[in-house]
N, C-alpha and C positions, 0 to 999 in steps of 0.2 A: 504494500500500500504506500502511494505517493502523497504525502500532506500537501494541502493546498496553503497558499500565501494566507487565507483568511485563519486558516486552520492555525497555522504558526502563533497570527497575530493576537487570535480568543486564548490560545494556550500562555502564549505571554502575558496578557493582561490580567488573566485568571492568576497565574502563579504569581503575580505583583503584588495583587489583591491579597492573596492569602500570606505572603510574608509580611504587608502590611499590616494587618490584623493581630498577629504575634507578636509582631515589634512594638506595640502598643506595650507587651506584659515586658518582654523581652528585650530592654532596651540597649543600646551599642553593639551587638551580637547578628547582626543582618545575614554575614557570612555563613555562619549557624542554621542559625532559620534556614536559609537557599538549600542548606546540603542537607536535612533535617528532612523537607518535604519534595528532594529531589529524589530520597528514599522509599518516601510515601508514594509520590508517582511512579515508580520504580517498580513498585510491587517488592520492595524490599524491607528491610527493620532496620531498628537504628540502636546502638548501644550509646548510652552517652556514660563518659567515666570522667569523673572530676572531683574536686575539693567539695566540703559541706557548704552550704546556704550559696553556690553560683548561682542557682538557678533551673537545675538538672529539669526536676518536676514542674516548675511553673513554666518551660518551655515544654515537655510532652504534652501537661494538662489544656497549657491555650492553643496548639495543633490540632486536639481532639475538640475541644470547644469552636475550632476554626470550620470542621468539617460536621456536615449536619445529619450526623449519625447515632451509633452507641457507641461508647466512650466507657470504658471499666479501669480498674485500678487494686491492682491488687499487691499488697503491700506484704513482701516477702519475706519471713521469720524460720528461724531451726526447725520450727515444729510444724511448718507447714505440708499437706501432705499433695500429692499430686491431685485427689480427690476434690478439693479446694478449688485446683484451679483450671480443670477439666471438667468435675461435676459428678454424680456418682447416680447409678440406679436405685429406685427405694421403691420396696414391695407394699405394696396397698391393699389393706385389708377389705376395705369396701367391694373394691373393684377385683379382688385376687390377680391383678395383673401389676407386674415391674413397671414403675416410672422414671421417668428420664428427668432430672434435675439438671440443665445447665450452666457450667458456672462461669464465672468473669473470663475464661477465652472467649467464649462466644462475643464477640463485639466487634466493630469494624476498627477504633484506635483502643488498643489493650497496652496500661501504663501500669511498665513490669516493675516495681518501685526495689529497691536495693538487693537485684537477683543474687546477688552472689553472697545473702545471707542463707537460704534457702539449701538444705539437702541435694545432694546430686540427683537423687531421684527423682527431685518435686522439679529440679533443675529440665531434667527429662522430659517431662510431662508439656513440655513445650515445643519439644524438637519437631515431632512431627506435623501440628499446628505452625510453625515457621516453614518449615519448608513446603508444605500441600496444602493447606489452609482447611486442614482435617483432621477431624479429633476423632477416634477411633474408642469406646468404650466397650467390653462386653460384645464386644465382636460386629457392634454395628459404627460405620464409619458415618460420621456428620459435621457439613461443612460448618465452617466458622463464620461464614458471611464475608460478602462483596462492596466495598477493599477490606483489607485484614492488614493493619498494623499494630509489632509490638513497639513500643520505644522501652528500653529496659536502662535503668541507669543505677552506677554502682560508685563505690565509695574505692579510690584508689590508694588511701593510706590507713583505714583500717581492717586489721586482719585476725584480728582475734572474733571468732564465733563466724568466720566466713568460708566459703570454700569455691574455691576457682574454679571458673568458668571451664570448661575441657574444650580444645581444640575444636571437636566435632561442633559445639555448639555457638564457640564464636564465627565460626564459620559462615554460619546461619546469618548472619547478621552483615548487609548490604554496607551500612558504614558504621564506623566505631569514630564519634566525635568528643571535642571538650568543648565547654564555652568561655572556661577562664572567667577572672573577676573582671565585673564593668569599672570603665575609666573612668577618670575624675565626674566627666559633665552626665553622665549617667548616675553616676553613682549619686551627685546633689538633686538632680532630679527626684532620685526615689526617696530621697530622705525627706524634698518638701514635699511628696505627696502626689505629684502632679502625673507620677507612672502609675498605667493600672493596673498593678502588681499584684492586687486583692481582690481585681474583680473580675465578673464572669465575661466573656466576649461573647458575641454576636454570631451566629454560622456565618460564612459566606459562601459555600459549595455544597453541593450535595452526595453524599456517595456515588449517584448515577454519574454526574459532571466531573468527580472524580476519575472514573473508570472511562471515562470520555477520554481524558488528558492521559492515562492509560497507554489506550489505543492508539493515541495521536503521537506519543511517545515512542509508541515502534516503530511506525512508519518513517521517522530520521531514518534519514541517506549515510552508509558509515562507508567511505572507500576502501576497495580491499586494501590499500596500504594502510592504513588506520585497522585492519584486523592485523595484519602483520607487526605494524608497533604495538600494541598491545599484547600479543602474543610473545614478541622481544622481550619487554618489559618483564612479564612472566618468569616467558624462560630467565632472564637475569636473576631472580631474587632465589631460582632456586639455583644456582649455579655460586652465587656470593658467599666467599669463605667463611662469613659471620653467621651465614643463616644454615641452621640445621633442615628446618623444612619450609621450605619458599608457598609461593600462592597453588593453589589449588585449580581446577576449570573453571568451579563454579567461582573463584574470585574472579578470573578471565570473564566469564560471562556476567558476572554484578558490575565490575567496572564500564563495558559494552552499553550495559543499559542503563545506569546511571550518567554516560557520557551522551546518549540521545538525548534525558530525559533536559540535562545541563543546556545544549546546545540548543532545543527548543524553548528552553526558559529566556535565555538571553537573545530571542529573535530571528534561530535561524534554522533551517530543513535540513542542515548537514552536521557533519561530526569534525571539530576539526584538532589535530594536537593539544592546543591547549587545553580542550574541552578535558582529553584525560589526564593530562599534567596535571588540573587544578582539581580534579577526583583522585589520583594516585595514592594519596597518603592516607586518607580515610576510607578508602576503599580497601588497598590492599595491607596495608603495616599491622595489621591486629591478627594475620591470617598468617603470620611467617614466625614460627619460633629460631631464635636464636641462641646459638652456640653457647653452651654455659662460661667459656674463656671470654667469650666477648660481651656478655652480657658484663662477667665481672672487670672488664676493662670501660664498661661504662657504654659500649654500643645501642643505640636503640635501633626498633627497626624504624621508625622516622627518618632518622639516620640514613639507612641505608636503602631507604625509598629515595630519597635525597640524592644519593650519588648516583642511585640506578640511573635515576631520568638524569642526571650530565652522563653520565657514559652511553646510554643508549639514545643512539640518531631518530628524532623524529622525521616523516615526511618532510619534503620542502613542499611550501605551497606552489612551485611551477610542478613538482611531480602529480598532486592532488588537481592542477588542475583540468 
């Protein structure tokens, strides 16, 4: 499918619209927001990991408040059980027949609040709801609903009563962002009051018009040399003497569809370098374990997304064009 110029133009104005809306709770943080619901258009998830009171939750809550859906939150403790947040069957006496309770996955934005206090197993209970947008109980499989985002956000400096996230399931996760503390003229803003920090927002999309910009989002033109640097890039990260286990396919294809969704946000039908340059780090660096010698010499893999893109040659735009 080929977008038309109107198509580009609704898809742009639309995604303006809805980081406007955010930016209201969310203030100095625009960058965020952009890659936050390039996620959501995506059909992907978003982890956000950061220091306490940034902001983590009042940027999920006013995305889900942004889109005029269900919206759930489930707030992730030692003792929670996968049952919780799948839902469980319960037999009925009236009726002598099993009933199906739904629990907080079921929703279109599901705010996974500090996942990585949560048991491995309760951790589980979400994997396959992330990747198929289907919850399987009791042997009957049922969708999640249309769009299905989790935003999950964790706490990166305490570790006592937590348990880390496993490989297989960051995986799962389209971008892994921070938002960092607001600057000076934000920061005085919210102190006199005049950010709405504490209040509810307004929809401005609907799930349908959501899945709209979906749709509109595949249809980006990606030249096969933009499958081929992207592919490079890949192959790089597992090839770098610091990284134990480099990206994945399915990172290859998150970054692909994140770079359509980028390049129709900012007004255009095609995919071009940049587009993955300025998705590369949040995309791919959560998905690559590195070297225990390099970690201890201080390597991150930010880092070494970093040098990947100076060593590896993008396209020139006479080749693309």
């Amino acid at each position: 499918m080929t977008i038309t110029p109107e198509q580009s133009e609704w898809f742009a104005a639309t995604f303006t619209v809805m980081v406007d809306n955010v930016e209201r709770v969310v203030l100095g943080k625009r960058h965020v927001i952009e890659l936050a619901f390039t996620a959501m258009v995506s059909e992907g998830h978003l982890l956000l990991e950061d220091y306490p009171g940034t902001g983590k939750t009042s940027l999920a809550r006013a995305m889900s408040q942004t889109v005029q859906g269900v919206s759930t939150r489930i707030q992730f403790t030692p003792d929670l059980l996968p049952g919780d947040v799948t839902g469980i069957t319960v037999y009925d006496q009236k009726t002598g027949e099993f009933e199906f309770h739904s629990g907080p996955i079921f929703a279109n934005v599901v705010l996974a609040d500090e996942i990585n206090r949560a048991s491995p197993k309760t951790q589980s209970a979400l994997l396959e709801a992330m990747e198929e947008g289907n919850v399987t109980i009791d042997g009957v499989t049922r969708s999640t609903g249309v769009p299905f985002l989790v935003i999950a956000t964790q706490n990166p400096i305490e570790h006592a009563g937590t348990y880390r996230l496993p490989e297989a399931q960051l995986d799962r996760f389209m971008m892994k962002a921070s938002l960092g503390y607001p600057d000076l003229a934000a920061t005085i803003r919210i102190l006199e009051g005049t950010a709405d920090v504490r209040h509810d927002l307004a929809p401005v999309i609907t799930p349908q018009a959501l899945v709209s910009m979906s749709d509109i989002a595949r249809g980006v033109f990606v030249n096969p040399l933009i499958y081929d640097y992207i592919g490079r890039l890949v192959e790089a990260t597992r090839n770098a003497r610091q990284v134990r286990m480099g990206v994945s396919v399915r990172g290859a294809r998150a970054i692909t569809k994140a770079a359509k969704t980028w390049a129709v946000a900012h007004g255009r039908s095609f995919v071009t370098p940049d587009d993955v340059k300025a998705l590369a780090e949040q995309v791919l660096a959560h998905r690559m374990v590195l070297d225990p010698e390099a970690e201890f010499d201080g390597v991150t893999a930010s880092a070494v997304i970093g040098q990947i893109l100076l060593d590896v040659l993008p396209p020139s735009r006479s080749d693309l064009a």
